[in-house]
N, C-alpha and C positions, 0 to 999 in steps of 0.2 A: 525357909524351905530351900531346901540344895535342886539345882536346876537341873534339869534333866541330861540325862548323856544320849546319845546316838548309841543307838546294836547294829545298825546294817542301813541297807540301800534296799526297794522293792522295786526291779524293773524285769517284766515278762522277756526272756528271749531265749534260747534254744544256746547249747552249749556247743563251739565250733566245731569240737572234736569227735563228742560223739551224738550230736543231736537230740541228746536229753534235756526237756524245757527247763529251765532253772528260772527262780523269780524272786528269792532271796539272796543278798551278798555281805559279807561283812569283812572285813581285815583281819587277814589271819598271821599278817608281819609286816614290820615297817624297821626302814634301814635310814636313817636320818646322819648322813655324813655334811657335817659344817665346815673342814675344811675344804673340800673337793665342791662344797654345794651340790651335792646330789642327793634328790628325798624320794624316797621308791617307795612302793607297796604294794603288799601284794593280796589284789582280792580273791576270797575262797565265795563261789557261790553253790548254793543246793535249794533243790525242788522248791519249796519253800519255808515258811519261818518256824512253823513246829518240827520239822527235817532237823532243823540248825535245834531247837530247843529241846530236842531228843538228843542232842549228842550224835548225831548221824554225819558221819561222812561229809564234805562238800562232793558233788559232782565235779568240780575242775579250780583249779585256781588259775589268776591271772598278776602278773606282775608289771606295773605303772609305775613310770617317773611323775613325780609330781612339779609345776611351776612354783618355784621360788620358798624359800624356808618357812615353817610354819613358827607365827606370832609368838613373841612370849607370853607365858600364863597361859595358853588355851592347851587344851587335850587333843594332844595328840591324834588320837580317832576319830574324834568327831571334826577337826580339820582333813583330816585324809580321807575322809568318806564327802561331807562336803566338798571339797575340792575334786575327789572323780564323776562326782553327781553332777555339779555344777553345769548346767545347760550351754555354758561358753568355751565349757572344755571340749571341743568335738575331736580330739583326739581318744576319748575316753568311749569307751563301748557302754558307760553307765552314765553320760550326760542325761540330764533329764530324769534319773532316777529320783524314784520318791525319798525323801527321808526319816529314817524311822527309830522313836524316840522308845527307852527303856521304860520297864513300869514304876 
């Protein structure tokens, strides 16, 4: 049985800009530069997880550098989501975010 992937992050917060609640987030781009060592990405969040499974619009995105290259052989989003989730990351507006597995 093939193991499960990550679709997003679940953490309630209000979106900077226009103060619309958002509580779903997922990756909507990832820029993975190994020469320069720079791994960014950028999260799109909306209202929440049936917003995103309609096809609806994110409320806002957010763009994150991430700490250090991600492993070889793992998937790419489910380490970029993992790592802005990560409770140790407190540069990340989504430490502490739940993680949330596909069906």
């Amino acid at each position: 049985m093939a193991e499960k992937q990550l679709v997003g992050i679940q953490k309630s917060m209000a979106d900077e800009q226009t103060g619309v609640p958002v509580e779903f987030h997922t990756v909507t781009s990832m820029s993975l530069d190994y020469a320069y060592k720079i791994y960014s990405v950028t999260i799109g969040s909306w209202y929440n997880k049936p917003c995103f499974e309609q096809d609806k619009r994110a409320v806002s995105s957010l763009q994150l550098t991430l700490n250090g290259a991600p492993p070889r052989g793992v998937d790419f989003i489910d380490w970029a989501l993992t790592s802005v989730a990560s409770a140790e990351n407190t540069n990340s507006p989504y430490a502490g975010a739940e993680l949330i597995e596909g069906k």
